[in-house]
TIPADREN-695160 format. One record per residue (C-alpha): y negated, x, z negated. Coordinates in steps of 0.05 Angstrom, whole numbers, padded with zeros to 5 digits, always signed. Last residue first. Example, Ala and Ser with C-alpha at 12.3 -4.5 7.8 and 13.67 -1.06 7.14 Angstrom:
2
+00021+00273-00143
+00090+00246-00156
//
This chain:
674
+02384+00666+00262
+02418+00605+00243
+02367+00546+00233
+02377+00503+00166
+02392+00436+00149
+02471+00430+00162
+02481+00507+00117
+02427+00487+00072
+02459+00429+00062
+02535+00444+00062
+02524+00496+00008
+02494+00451-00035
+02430+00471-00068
+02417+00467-00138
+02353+00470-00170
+02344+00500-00239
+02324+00491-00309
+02401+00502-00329
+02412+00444-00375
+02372+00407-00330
+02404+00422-00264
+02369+00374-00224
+02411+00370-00150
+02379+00379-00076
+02376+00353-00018
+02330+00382+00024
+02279+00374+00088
+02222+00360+00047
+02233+00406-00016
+02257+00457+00031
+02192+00462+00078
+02226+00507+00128
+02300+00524+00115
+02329+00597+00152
+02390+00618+00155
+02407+00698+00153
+02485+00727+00169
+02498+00788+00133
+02574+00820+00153
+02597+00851+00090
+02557+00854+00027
+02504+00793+00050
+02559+00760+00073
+02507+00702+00067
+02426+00711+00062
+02386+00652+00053
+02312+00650+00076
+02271+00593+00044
+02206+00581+00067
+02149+00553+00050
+02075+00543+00090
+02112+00479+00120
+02101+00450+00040
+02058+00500+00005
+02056+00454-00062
+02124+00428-00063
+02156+00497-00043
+02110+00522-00106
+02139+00470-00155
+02213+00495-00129
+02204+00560-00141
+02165+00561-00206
+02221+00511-00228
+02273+00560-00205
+02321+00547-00149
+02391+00554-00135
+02437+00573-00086
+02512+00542-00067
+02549+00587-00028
+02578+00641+00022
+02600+00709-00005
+02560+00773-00034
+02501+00717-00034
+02422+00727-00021
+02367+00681-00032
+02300+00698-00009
+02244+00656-00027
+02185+00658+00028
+02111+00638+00034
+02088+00651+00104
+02012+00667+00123
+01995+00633+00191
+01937+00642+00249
+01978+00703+00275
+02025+00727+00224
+02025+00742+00157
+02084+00747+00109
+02071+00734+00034
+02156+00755+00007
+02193+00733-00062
+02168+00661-00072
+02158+00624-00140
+02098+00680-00164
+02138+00720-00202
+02095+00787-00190
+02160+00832-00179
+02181+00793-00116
+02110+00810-00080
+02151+00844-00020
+02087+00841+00035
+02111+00814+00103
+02073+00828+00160
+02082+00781+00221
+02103+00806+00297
+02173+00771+00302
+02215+00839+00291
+02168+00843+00221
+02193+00786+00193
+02269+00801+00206
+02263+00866+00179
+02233+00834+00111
+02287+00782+00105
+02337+00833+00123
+02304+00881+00072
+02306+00828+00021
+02381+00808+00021
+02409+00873+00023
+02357+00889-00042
+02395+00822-00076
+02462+00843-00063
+02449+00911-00092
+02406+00861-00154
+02468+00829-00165
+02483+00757-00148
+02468+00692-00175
+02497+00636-00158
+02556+00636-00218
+02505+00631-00272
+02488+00689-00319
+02465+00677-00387
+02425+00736-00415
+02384+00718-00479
+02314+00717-00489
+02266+00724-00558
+02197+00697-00555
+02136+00723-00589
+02073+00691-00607
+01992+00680-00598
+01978+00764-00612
+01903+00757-00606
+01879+00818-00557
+01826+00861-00587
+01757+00839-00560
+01729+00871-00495
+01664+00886-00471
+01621+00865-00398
+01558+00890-00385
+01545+00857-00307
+01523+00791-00328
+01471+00824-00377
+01436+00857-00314
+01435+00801-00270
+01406+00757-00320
+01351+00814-00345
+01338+00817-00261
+01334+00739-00259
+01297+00732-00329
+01237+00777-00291
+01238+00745-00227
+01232+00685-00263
+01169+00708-00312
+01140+00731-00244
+01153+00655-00208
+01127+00620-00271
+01070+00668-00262
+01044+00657-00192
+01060+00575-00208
+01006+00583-00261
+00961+00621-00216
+00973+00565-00158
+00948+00515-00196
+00891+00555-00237
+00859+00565-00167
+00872+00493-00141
+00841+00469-00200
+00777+00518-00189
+00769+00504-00115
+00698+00479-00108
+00674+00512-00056
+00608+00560-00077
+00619+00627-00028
+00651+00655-00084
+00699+00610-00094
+00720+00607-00023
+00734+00678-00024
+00771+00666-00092
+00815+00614-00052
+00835+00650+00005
+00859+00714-00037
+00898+00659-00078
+00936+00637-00012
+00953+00713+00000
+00971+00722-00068
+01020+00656-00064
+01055+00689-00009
+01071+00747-00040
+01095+00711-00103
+01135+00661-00054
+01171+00720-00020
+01181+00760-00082
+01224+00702-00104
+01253+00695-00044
+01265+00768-00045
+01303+00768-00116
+01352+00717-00116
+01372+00728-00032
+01393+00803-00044
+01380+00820-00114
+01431+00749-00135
+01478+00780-00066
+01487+00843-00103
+01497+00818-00175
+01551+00766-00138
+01592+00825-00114
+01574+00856-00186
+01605+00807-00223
+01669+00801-00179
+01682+00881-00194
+01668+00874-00269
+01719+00813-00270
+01767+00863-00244
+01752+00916-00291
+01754+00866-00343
+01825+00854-00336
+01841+00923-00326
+01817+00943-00395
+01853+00867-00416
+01918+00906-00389
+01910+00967-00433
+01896+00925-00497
+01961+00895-00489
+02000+00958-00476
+01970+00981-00534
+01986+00920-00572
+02061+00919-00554
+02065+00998-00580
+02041+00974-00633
+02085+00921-00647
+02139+00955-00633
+02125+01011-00689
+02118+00955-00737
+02188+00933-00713
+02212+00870-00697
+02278+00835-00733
+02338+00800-00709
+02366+00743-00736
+02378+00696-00682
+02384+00622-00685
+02413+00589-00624
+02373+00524-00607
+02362+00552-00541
+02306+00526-00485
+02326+00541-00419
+02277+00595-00374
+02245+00587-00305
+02187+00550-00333
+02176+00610-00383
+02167+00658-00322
+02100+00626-00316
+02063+00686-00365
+02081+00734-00309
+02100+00793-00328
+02081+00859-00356
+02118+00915-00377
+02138+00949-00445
+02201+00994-00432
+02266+01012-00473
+02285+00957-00520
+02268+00902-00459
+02203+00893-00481
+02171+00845-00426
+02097+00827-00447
+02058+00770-00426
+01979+00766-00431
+01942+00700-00428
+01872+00716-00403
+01802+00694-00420
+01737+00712-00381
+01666+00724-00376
+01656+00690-00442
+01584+00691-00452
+01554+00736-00504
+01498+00741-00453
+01514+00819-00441
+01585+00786-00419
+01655+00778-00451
+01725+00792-00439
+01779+00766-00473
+01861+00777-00477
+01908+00721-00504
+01966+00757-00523
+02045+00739-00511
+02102+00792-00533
+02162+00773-00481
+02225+00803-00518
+02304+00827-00495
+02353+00810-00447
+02327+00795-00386
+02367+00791-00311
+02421+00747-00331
+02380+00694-00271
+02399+00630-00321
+02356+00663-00372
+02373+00630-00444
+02307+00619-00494
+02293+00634-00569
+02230+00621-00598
+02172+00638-00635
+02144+00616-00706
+02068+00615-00671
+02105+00553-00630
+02120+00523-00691
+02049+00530-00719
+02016+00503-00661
+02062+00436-00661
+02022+00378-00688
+01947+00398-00683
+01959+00446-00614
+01993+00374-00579
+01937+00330-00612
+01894+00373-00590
+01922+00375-00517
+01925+00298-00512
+01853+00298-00536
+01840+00343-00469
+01878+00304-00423
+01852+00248-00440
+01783+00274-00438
+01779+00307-00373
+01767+00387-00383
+01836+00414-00358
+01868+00364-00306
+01865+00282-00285
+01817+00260-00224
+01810+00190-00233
+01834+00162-00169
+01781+00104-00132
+01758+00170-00087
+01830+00159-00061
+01837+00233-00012
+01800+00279-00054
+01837+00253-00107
+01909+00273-00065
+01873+00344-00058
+01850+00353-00128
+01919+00343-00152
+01933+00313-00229
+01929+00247-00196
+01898+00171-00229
+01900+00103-00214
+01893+00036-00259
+01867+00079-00313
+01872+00043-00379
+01822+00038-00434
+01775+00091-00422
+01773+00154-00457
+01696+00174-00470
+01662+00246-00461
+01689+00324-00459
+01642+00355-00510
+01595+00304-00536
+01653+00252-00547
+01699+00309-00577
+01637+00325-00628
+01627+00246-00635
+01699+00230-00657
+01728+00177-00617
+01772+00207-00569
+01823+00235-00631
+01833+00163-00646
+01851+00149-00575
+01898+00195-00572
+01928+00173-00628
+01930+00102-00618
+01977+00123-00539
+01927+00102-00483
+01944+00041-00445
+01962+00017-00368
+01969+00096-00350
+01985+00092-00264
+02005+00147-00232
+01983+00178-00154
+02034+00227-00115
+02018+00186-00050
+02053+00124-00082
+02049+00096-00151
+02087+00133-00207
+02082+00087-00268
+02070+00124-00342
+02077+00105-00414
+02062+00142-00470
+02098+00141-00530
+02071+00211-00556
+02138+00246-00527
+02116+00214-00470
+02042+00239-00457
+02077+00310-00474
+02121+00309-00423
+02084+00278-00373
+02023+00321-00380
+02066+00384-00376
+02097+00364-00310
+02025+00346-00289
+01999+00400-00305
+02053+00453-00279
+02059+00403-00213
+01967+00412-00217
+01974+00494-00195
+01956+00545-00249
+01922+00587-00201
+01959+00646-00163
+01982+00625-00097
+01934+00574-00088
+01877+00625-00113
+01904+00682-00061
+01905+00641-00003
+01824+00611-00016
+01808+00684-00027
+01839+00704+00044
+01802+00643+00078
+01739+00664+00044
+01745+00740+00058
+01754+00706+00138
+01694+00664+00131
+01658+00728+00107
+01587+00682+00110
+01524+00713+00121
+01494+00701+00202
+01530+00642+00215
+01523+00608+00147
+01447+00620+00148
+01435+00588+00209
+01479+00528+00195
+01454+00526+00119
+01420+00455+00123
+01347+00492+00111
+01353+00534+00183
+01386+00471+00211
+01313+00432+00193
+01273+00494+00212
+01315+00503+00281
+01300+00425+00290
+01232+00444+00289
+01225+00504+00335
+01255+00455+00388
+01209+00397+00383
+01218+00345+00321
+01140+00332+00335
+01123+00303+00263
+01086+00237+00257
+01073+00223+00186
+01013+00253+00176
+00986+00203+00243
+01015+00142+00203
+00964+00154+00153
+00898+00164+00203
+00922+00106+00237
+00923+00069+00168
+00860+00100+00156
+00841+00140+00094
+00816+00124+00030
+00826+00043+00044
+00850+00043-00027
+00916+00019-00015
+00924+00064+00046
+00911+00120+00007
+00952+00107-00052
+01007+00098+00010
+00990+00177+00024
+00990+00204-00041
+01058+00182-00062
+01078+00205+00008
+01058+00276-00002
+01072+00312+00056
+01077+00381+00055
+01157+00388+00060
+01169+00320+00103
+01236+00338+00133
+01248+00384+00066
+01251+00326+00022
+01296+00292+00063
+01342+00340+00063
+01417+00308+00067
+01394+00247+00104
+01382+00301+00160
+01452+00309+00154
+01474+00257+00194
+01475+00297+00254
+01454+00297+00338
+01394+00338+00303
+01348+00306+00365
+01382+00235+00334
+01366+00253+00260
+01306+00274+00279
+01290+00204+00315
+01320+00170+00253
+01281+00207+00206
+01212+00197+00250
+01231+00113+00240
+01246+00113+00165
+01181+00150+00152
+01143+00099+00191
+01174+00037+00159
+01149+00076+00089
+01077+00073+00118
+01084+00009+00141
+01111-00024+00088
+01068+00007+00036
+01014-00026+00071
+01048-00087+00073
+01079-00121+00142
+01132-00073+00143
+01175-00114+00077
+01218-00050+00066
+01293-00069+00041
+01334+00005+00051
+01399-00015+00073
+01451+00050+00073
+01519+00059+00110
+01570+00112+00088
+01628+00121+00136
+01684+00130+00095
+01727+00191+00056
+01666+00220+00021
+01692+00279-00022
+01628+00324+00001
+01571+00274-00004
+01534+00210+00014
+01553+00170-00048
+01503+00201-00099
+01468+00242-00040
+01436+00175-00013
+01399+00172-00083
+01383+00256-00090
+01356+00239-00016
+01304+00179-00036
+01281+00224-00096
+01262+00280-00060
+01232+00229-00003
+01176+00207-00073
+01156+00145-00058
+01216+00112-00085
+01233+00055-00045
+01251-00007-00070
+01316-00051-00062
+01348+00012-00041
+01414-00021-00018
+01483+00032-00012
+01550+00010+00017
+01607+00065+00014
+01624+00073-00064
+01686+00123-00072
+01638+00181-00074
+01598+00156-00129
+01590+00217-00172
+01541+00211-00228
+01509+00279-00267
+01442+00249-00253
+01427+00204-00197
+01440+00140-00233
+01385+00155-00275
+01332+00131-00219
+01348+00061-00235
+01423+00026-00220
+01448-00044-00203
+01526-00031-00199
+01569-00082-00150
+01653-00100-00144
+01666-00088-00216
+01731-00063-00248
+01757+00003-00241
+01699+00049-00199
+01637+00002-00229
+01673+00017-00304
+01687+00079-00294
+01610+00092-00273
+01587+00057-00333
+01638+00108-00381
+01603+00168-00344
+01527+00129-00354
+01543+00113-00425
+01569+00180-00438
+01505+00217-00406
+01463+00171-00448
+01437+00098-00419
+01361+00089-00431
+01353+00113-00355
+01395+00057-00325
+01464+00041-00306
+01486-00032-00286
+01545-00075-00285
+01559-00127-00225
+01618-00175-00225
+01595-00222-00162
+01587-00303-00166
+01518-00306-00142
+01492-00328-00212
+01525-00251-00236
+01474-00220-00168
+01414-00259-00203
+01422-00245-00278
+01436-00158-00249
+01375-00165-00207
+01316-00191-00261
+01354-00131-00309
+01342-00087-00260
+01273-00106-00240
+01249-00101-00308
+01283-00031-00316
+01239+00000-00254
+01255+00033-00193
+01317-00002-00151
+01382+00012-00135
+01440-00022-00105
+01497+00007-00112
+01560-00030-00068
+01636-00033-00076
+01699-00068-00046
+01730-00006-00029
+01736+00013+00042
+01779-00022+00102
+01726-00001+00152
+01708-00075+00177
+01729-00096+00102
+01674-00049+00071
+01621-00071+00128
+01641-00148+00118
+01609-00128+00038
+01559-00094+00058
+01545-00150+00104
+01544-00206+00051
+01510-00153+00007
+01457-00146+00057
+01438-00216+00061
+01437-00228-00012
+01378-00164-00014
+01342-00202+00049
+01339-00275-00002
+01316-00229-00061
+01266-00194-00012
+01234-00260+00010
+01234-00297-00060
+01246-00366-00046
+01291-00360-00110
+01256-00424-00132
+01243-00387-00206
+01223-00326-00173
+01179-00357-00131
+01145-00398-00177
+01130-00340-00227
+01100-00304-00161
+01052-00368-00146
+01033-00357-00222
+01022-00283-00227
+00982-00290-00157
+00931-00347-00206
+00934-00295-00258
+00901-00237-00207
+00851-00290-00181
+00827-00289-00249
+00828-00233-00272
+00790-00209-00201
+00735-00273-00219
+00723-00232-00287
+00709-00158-00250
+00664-00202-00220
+00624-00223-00263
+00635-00162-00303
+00599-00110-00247
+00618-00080-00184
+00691-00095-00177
+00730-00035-00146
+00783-00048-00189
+00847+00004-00209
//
């Protein structure tokens, strides 16, 4: 850009332009460099910031152009830090294996723009913009790489703007109406919609204009000076979701829903155990740190060569060498940001799994033989995998199926009853029917019908609210652009020149129809569901084998409707969900609580044991558990009660068994007599 008149002195502007080049050349090289000498300055707080608040020792810095980076990363090594870098050449694996790296190893990470795609920084407090993007989208999708949900710290942010430039001041300006909204907001989470704050403004435009002496700088600051007055602020919580959350959201259907997945999801003690397990049958080695984290110091060669194919690469991304910390539990992740996050979907877990399926698939299709400590089955479990699929050929979902054929009935079970059962290396020659089969199949078939009825049900919850908020904004905005474009062809025809702003707005007009349209076709597929015939995966054979403990169902029943009696006398609601195997017998609800409970009953007075199910759900619901034991039960019952019985229990590993053991003495010493 020149506003030289002619080549004379288009020619002196070259030259004055090379002489700048030079002064900046000696700058760099003297590192007298203003903003380089501010940027060292911040890190040295940054860095007293992180010990201040006891945070990890980590800080992004990010800054707009390649150059820049690379100019940054040579200058932060010289100051003695380990720094890597992430930048738009990188590819998604790059940038994933990057961010391990920065989490792991190094103390800063110099980052462009591409940081802020699929990147979480959450366990990174200390953020420097070292330039500003003009763009405020841009500015919040930055802050919202370490300023979001899963942030355990305080997050503080130095933007470096030299205020006596033009840019300066305009960006200075910006800086100063956020903080004054952010103060009338009394929250943070202005940070959290920049863009919106200054919806209409186009700040790219605006410092163009002060660079070019378009507008003036008065004239500039005066765009930039929004009233945060009452109506405002309503806007700004309007766009944050307050408003909208108060007037939409079921927080009670939430609540319920959030119950119901803990109590039925696959929860991360089956993972883990399993992870274990396998991970050290491979040669694997593990250390348990505290808070339920691990430590892996290297990754078994097999795993690793499975990791290193491109199509696993592409699907679930790069092992790393060693992970320092790790949990299987969202929660305790949540809690150490620093934690890789280990389940379904990570790599290692995922090449452990194929290696898993590569070398022992086939046996398990062979079937099995297993004891029942609990003498209650005697017979087959026929396991499916049921699917259900979408207009969009999507898999809408997939289901493991169990079947309990006792010789008489086919019923279904939960697929976790295998953790409660003992592993048998008896052979048995016994053969299955055709007729069995079929009648196994049908049964099969019948559940995955009921299966997608439920998924049907969800689908067109979400169909409704899709028409409901999908659907009118989008008719909203196509309204409202036909009221701007009735504006604009009277101006037309009164001789304005308006023609780009015409097209503009008629080519958004019809992005917005052709979205309306793929919405309702979207919403339409989502909701035609079919079903495949169930895959038969295997079939297991069990065998009765009674332990002493446990009692017989009459005893059992006595032991249930004192449990449930009991509940009700103290104003909860107890539901007997004892047939769904779900590690506790009885969901009782009561004001402000829901009580898981395991009910135990004994003709006499003695040990009682636990199953694996049981005992991995008492560790998950912790005070929400509760183990009623029922003595006498026959002659004169007598009920104690154990809160939190993996806490407040000692308890012996019955391997041979799979079960739990719990003195007598203990629950009897531990427990409140009711």
């Amino acid at each position: 850009m020149t506003i030289a008149k002619d080549p004379d002195e288009l020619k002196r502007e070259i030259k004055t332009l090379e002489r700048l080049i030079e002064m900046a050349k000696d700058v760099i090289t003297s590192e007298e460099e203003v903003k380089l000498k501010e940027l060292r300055r911040a890190i040295k707080e940054g860095f007293e910031k992180i010990e201040e608040m006891k945070g990890n020792k980590k800080i992004l810095i990010f800054t707009e152009s390649k150059d820049t980076l690379n100019y940054l990363v040579e200058k932060i090594k010289s100051w003695g830090y380990r720094v890597n870098y992430i930048h738009g050449g990188m590819n998604i694996d790059e940038r994933i294996k990057a961010e391990k790296i920065f989490r792991d190893e190094t103390e800063i990470m110099v980052a462009t723009e591409a940081a802020g795609e699929g990147i979480n920084l959450q366990f990174c407090h200390i953020m420097i913009n070292y330039d500003i993007p003009w763009n405020p989208n841009r500015l919040e999708q930055r802050m919202g790489r370490i300023h979001r949900y899963g942030q355990q710290k305080d997050v503080y942010i130095f933007n470096l703007v030299a205020e006596d430039t033009l840019e300066g001041k305009v960006l200075a300006k910006l800086f100063e109406k956020l903080e004054e909204i952010r103060n009338k907001l009394g929250s943070d989470r202005v940070f959290d919609v920049i863009g919106d704050v200054f919806e209409g403004k186009n700040l790219y435009q605006l410092i163009i204009d002060a660079i070019t002496n378009a507008k003036s700088m008065d004239e500039i600051l005066k765009e930039l000076d929004i009233e945060p007055d009452e109506e405002y602020i309503s806007k700004i919580k309007e766009i944050l979701g307050e408003s909208l959350a108060t007037r939409f959201i079921d927080y009670t259907r939430i609540k319920e829903m959030a119950e119901r997945a803990r109590e039925y999801r696959l929860i991360p003690e089956f993972v883990e155990e399993f992870f274990k397990k396998a991970f050290q049958k491979l040669g694997g080695q593990i250390r348990n740190l505290k808070e339920g984290l691990i430590a892996i110091d290297s990754i078994p060669y097999e795993i690793r060569k499975i990791a290193e194919s491109v199509e696993f690469k592409n699907r679930y991304g790069v092992i790393m060498r060693r992970y320092p910390k790790a949990a299987f539990d969202k929660e305790i992740a949540f809690k150490n940001p620093d934690a890789e996050f280990i389940s379904f979907g990570h790599p290692l877990f995922e090449a452990l799994l194929e290696w898993i399926i590569k070398n022992f698939a086939d046996d398990a299709k062979k079937g099995a033989v297993f004891k029942d400590p609990s003498g209650n089955l005697d017979g087959f479990i026929w396991f499916y995998v049921g699917e259900v699929k979408d207009g969009k050929g999507t898999v809408a979902g997939r289901k493991i199926l169990a079947i309990y054929d006792d010789g008489r009935d086919f019923r279904e079970v939960n697929p976790a009853i295998l953790w409660d059962l003992s592993p048998c290396k008896q052979e048995i020659n016994e053969s299955i029917s055709d007729s069995d089969e079929e009648r196994a199949l049908e049964v099969a078939i019948d559940l995955v019908g009921k299966y997608k009825n439920e998924i049907l049900k969800e689908r067109k919850r979400q169909a409704e609210i899709k028409k409901k908020y999908g659907l009118r904004s989008l008719d909203y905005l196509i309204a409202k652009l036909d009221e701007e474009l009735v504006e604009l062809y009277e101006r037309q025809a009164k001789g304005e020149n308006v023609d780009l702003a015409i097209r503009n707005k008629e080519e958004r007009k019809k992005r917005y129809e052709e979205a309306r349209k793929e919405l309702e076709e979207e919403i339409e597929r989502e909701q035609s569901l079919t079903t495949t015939v169930p895959e038969l995966f295997t079939v297991i054979r069990i065998i009765p084998e009674k332990l002493d403990m446990v009692e017989s169902k009459e005893i059992e029943k006595i032991g249930m409707k004192i449990a449930m009696e009991y509940e009700k006398r103290h104003g909860r609601e107890p539901e007997d969900v004892s047939a769904e195997n779900l590690g506790f017998d009885i969901r009782s609800k009561g004001k402000g609580e829901v009580r898981y409970i395991e009910v135990k009953a004994r003709a006499g007075v003695g040990d009682v044991a636990l199953t694996p199910n049981e005992w991995l759900k008492a560790k998950r619901f912790k005070d929400q558990y509760y183990l009623y034991i029922v003595v006498n039960a026959a002659t004169n019952p007598e009920l104690y009660i154990v809160q939190n019985p993996v806490e407040n229990l000692k308890v012996q590993e019955k391997v041979e068994v799979v079960r739990f053991i719990i003195p007598v003495e203990e629950w009897k010493n531990r427990g409140i007599k009711e």
